[in-house]
N, C-alpha and C positions, 0 to 999 in steps of 0.2 A: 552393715548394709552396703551393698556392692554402687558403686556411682551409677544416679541413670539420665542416661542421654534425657539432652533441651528438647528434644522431638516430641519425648513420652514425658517429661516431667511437665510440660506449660500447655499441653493440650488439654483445650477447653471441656471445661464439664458442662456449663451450662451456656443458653445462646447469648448472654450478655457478653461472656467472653469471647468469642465467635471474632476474629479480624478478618474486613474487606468484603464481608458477605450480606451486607446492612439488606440487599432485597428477598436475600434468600431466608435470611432471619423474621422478617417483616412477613411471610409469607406461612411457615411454619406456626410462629406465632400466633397471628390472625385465626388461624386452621384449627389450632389447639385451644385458646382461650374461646373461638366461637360452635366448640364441637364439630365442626365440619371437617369430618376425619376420611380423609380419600383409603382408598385399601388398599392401592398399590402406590407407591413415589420411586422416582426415579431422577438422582440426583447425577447430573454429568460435570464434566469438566476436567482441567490436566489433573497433573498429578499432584499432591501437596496442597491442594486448594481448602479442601475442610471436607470433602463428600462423605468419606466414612467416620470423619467425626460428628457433622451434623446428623447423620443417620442413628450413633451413638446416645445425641442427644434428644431426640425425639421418641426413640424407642425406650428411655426415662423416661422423658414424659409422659410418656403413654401410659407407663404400667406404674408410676408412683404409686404409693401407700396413700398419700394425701390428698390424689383425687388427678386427675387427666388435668394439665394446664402447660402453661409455657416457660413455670417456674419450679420445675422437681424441685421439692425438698432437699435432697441431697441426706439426708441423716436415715432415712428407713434403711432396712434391710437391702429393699429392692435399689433403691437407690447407689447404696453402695454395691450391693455384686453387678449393678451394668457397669459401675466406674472400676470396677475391679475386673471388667471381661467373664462375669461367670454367673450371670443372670441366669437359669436354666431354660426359661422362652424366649432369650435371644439366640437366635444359631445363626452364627455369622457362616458364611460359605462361601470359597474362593473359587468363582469358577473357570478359572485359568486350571485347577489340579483336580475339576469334576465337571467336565465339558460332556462324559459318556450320557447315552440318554437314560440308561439305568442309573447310574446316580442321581439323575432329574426325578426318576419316579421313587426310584427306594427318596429320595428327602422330601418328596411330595405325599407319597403314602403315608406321613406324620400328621399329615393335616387335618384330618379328620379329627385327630385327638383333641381335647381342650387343654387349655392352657395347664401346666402343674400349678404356677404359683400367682402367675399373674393376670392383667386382666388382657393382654392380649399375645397371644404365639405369634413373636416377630421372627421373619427371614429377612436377615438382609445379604444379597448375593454381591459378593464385590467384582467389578473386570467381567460384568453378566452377560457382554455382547463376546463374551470367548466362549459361550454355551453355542453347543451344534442346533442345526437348524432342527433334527429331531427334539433333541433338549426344549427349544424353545416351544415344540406345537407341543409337547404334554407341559410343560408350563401356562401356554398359553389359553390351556381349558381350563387351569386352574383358575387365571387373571378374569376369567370372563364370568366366573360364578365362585368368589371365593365366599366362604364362611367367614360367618359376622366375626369370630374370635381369631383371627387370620391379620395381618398386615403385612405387606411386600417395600422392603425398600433396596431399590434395585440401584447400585451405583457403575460408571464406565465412564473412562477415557474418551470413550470410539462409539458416540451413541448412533452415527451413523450405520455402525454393522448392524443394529438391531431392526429387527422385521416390524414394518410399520402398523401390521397388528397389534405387535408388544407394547408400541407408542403410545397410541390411540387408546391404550389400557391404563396409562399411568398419567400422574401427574407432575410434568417435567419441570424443575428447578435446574437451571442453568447458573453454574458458581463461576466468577469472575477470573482471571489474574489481579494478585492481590497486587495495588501499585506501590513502587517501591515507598514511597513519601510514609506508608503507611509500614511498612516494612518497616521500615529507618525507626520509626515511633515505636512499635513493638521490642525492637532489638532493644532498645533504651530501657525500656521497662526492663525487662528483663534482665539487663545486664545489672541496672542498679538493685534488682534482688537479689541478684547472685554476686554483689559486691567486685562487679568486674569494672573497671575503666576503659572505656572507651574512647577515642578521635569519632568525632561526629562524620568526621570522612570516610574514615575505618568500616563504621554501621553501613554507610549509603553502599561504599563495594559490595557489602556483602549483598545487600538489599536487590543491589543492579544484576550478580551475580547468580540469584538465586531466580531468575526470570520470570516472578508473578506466583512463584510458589513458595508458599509460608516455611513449610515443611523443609525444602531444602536450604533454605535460609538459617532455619534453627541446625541443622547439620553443619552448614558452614561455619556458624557460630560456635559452634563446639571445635571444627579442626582449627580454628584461629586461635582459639582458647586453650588448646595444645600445642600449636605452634609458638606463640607468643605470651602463655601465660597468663595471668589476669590484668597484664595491661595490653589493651592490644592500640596498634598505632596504623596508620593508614597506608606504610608502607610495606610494613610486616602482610599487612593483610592483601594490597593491591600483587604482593609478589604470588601469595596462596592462591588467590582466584584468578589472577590472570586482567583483571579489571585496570582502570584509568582512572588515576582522580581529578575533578575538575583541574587543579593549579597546570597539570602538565601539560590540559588539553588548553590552559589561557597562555602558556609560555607557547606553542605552536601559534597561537593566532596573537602574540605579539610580536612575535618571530617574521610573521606575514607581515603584521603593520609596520612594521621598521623596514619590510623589501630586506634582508637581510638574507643572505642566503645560506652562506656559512652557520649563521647560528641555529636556521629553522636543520639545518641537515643534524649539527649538532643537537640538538632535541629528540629530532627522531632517532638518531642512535642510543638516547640514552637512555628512551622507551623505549629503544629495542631491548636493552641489555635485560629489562624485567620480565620477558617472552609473556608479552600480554596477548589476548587475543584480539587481533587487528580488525576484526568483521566487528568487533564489539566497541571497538576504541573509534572507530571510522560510525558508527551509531549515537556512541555518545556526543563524538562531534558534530552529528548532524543536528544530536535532540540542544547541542548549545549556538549551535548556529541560527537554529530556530528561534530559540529564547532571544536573542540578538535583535532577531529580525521582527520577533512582534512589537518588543523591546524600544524600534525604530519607530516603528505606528504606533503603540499604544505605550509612553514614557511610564514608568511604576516605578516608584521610591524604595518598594519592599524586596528587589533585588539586589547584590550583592552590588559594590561600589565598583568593582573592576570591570563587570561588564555593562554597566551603566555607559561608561567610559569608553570600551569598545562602540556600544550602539552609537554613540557620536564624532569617533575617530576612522571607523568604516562608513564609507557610501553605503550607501540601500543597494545599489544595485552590485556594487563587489560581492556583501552578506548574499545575495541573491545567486550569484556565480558560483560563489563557495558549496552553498548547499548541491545544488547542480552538479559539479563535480564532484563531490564527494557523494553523493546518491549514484551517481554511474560507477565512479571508481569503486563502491561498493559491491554492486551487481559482478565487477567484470575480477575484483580479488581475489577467486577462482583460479584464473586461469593466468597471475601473475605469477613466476618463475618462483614465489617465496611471497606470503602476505607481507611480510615486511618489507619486500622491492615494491610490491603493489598499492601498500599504506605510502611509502617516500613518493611515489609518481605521482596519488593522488596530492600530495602536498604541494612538490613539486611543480604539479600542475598551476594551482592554483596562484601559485608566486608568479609565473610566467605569464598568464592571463591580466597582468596590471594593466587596468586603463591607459590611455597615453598622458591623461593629465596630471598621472599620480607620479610620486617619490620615484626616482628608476630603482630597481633589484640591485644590491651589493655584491660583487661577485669577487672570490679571492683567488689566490693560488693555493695549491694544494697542499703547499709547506704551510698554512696558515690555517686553513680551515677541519674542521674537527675530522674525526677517522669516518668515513662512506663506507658502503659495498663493493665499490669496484675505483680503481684508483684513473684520476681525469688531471688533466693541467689545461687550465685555463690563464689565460694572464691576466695579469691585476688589470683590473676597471671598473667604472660605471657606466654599466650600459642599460637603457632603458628599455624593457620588454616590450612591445607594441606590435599587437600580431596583423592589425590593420594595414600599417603602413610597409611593412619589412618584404611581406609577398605578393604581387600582383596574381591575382586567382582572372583566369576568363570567366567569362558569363554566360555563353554556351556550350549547352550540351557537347554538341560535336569536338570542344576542346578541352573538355572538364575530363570526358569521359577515359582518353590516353594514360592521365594522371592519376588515376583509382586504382591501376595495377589490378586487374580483377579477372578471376576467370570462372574457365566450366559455366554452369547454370547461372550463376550471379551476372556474369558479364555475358549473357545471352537475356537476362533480364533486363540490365541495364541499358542491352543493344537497341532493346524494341523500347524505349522508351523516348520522350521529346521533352525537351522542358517548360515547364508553363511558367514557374516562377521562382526567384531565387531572393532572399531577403538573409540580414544579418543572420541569424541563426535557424531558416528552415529553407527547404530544396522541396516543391511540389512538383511531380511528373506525372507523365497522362504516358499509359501501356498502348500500346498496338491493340485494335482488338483481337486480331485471329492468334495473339499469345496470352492470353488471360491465363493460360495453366502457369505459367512460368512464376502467378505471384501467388506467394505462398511466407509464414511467417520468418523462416531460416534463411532465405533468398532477401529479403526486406533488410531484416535486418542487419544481415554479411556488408549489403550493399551501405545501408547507414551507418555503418560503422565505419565501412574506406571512405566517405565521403568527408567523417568526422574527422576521420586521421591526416588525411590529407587537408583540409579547412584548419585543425589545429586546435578545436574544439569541438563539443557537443554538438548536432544539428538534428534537428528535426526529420524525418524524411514521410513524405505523404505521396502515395498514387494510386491515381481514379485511373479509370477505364475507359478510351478513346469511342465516342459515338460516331465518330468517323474517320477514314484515310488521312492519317497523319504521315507526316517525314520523319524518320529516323536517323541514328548512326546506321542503324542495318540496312533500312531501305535505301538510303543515299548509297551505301557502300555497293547494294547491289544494282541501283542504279549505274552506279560506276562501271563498273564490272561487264555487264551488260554491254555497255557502251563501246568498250574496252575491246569486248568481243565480235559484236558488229564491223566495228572497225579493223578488226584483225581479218576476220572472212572477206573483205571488203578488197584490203590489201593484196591475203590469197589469190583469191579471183581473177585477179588483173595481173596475175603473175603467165609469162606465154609460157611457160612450161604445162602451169597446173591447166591455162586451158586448152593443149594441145593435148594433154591425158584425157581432158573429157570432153572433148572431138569426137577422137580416137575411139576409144570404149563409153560413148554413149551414161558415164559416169556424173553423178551429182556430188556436192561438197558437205560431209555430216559436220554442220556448226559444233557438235557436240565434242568432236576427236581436236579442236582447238584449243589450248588453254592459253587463254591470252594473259598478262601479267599486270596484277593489279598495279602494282607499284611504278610502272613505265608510265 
């Protein structure tokens, strides 16, 4: 007998076995042991969740030899050809490769029939929101008066595609992402049946990896299990999936605590060298900066001893900065030249942001410090990062604004604004009213971004709507201007030439043919 894949060998027969689905079991259940048997269900959620297994197992239940409950036998006949796929009044149907509204009615025109062998003719339709919207209205007469001997379980991805008549006919069970914690538990079982050795690290990648689906988890668990044989080890496994195991993500954040700069680069090259995925490894960082941080408020003995140690060696409000930057630098890894230049800056960053009262940053020369991206010479020191004291920033508008470098729309946005308030990390501005079109979400935040870059940090940016005649960059400017101009025609005037021309031919002076110079 030919090998068969973890996916189809460890998939549940009955709902005991069922992982991560404790309400959707609870639910069935209830349904089944109290007879209260709806005629249509409609189980959603991603993929790998358990939808068409639970539908699998229910449609056992339903038609056991032993009687309708929420514990199949398992030994009838009927019992085994559902676990075997060949029940003859299940008819599973993919409606990804029968979305025609003729194949809706030729498999609907069976319905009338009764069951051959059991006690109920189950359809369950998989991927059912890929059925055309004809498909669905000859379905949907069927939903609204089906025959006692009939039950629907309708399983999809995308319940949102489905017509909200089709909803309103069924009864919906929503399946979870299974959490890894719980992943991590299953892979274990598992592994100690199938006589595999595992790294308790190893499991959790795959678990992280597998993002809330059982399913792709046991697939991963199989190509590890070919990559690495029946021992698999956490690095073997972190290179397969691309994943971060905690120790790498504690050697960055001790890398940070030492101000060390040299070694935090070196770290990150070394995670570079495993091409993990950075959106993923800048995630786990956040979910352990987290843990840090409740870690601060609320002390717990049942976490690991190393970051015990952290939560007391970090300020609350460093752990606080940290998250914050890595929540933005995640957003913005897109649009970094290489996630891995965009993973180093958000590190990066956060080494430079040191308090002033803390340890200063170590900084080497470049014959000493481990291999970068791009080659720097810096000379040997200790210098203290202190973003506070190094730049003197103004505090108004009118001199803030030169420094944003901004154009087009953005700095026509910025123009018509005044400032109302400026505090360590947020900037509130009040708009012109007669340019209210000008704010819009791309404009917002163009401009909070140059405000960030230039500050040197995150900031805030908030703006209300002026209920009255404020002073601008723009108005003052054209204040100026104005001014600039008056007094140019002024000058004109008084010139004997210009006013013997308009003696002469009875001539007036068009203000408008003046272009006086702002900058004079």
């Amino acid at each position: 007998m030919g090998h068969e894949v973890l996916a189809r060998k460890w998939r549940p027969q009955v709902f005991d076995d069922v992982v991560g689905q404790e309400h959707a079991v609870r639910i069935l259940t209830h349904a089944l042991d109290s007879q209260r048997l709806h005629h249509a269900w409609l189980l959603t959620g991603t993929r790998g969740v358990g939808k068409t297994t639970l539908a699998r197992i229910l449609a056992k239940s339903l038609n056991c030899e032993a009687g309708i409950s929420s514990h199949p036998c398992g030994h009838c006949q009927t019992c085994e050809e559902c676990d075997a796929g060949k029940f003859i009044d299940l008819l599973e149907i993919d409606a990804a490769s029968r979305t025609k509204v003729e194949d809706t009615r030729d498999l609907l025109q069976s319905i009338q029939y009764a069951p051959a062998r059991g006690r109920f003719r189950i359809y369950l339709i998989d991927e059912v929101h890929m059925l055309s919207g004809h498909s669905f209205n000859a379905l949907l007469k069927t939903l609204e008066e089906p025959p006692p001997h009939v039950k629907f379980l309708l399983a999809t991805t995308d319940p949102d595609k489905l017509p909200v008549t089709v909803l309103s006919r069924c009864l919906q069970i929503h399946l979870h992402h299974v959490s890894p914690e719980k992943i991590t538990q299953h892979l274990q079982k598992i592994c100690a049946a199938e006589h595999i050795t595992a790294e308790p690290d190893a499991l959790s990648c795959i678990a992280i990896a597998a993002k809330g689906s059982l399913r792709d988890a046991l697939s991963l668990l199989d190509q590890a299990i070919a990559f690495s044989g029946n021992a698999l080890n956490a690095t073997d496994v972190q290179s397969l999936t691309g994943t971060t195991g905690t120790a790498v993500l504690l050697k960055l954040l001790a890398s940070l605590l030492a101000r060390d700069g040299a070694r935090l680069l070196a770290d990150i090259n070394a995670l570079t060298q495993n091409g993990p995925d950075f959106d993923q490894v800048t995630a786990d960082l956040l979910s352990l900066l987290h843990t840090i941080s409740v870690q601060q408020i609320l002390p717990s003995e049942a976490l690991p001893e190393t970051l015990r140690q952290f939560a007391t060696q970090f300020a609350p409000e460093e752990i606080q900065l940290y998250y914050q930057i890595a929540l933005t630098g995640r957003r913005d890894l897109a649009f970094a030249p290489t996630p891995a230049s965009g993973f180093e800056m958000i590190m990066l960053r956060m080494l430079a942001f040191v308090p002033e009262s803390h340890t200063p940053v170590k900084i080497k020369t470049q014959a000493s410090a481990a291999p970068i991206h791009q080659k720097i010479s810096i000379p040997t020191a200790t210098v203290p990062i202190v973003t506070t004291s190094t730049v003197s920033h103004p505090t108004d508008w009118q001199s803030i604004l030169p420094h944003l470098k901004l154009t087009g729309m953005t700095l026509a946005l910025a123009s018509h604004c005044q400032l109302a308030s400026l505090s360590e990390n947020r900037i509130d501005l009040i708009l012109a009213s007669k340019h209210e079109s000008l704010l819009n979400k791309n404009l917002t935040e163009r401009l909070r971004q140059a405000i960030s870059d230039w500050y040197g940090k995150p900031m805030q940016l908030h703006i209300t709507h002026a209920t009255q005649h404020i002073e601008t960059p723009a108005s003052l400017q054209q204040a100026r201007h104005e001014e600039r101009q008056q007094q140019a025609c002024g000058i004109i005037l008084k010139d004997s030439g210009v006013q013997k021309i308009i003696d002469t031919f009875d001539a007036t002076l068009d203000p408008d043919s003046i272009r006086a110079s702002d900058s004079a």
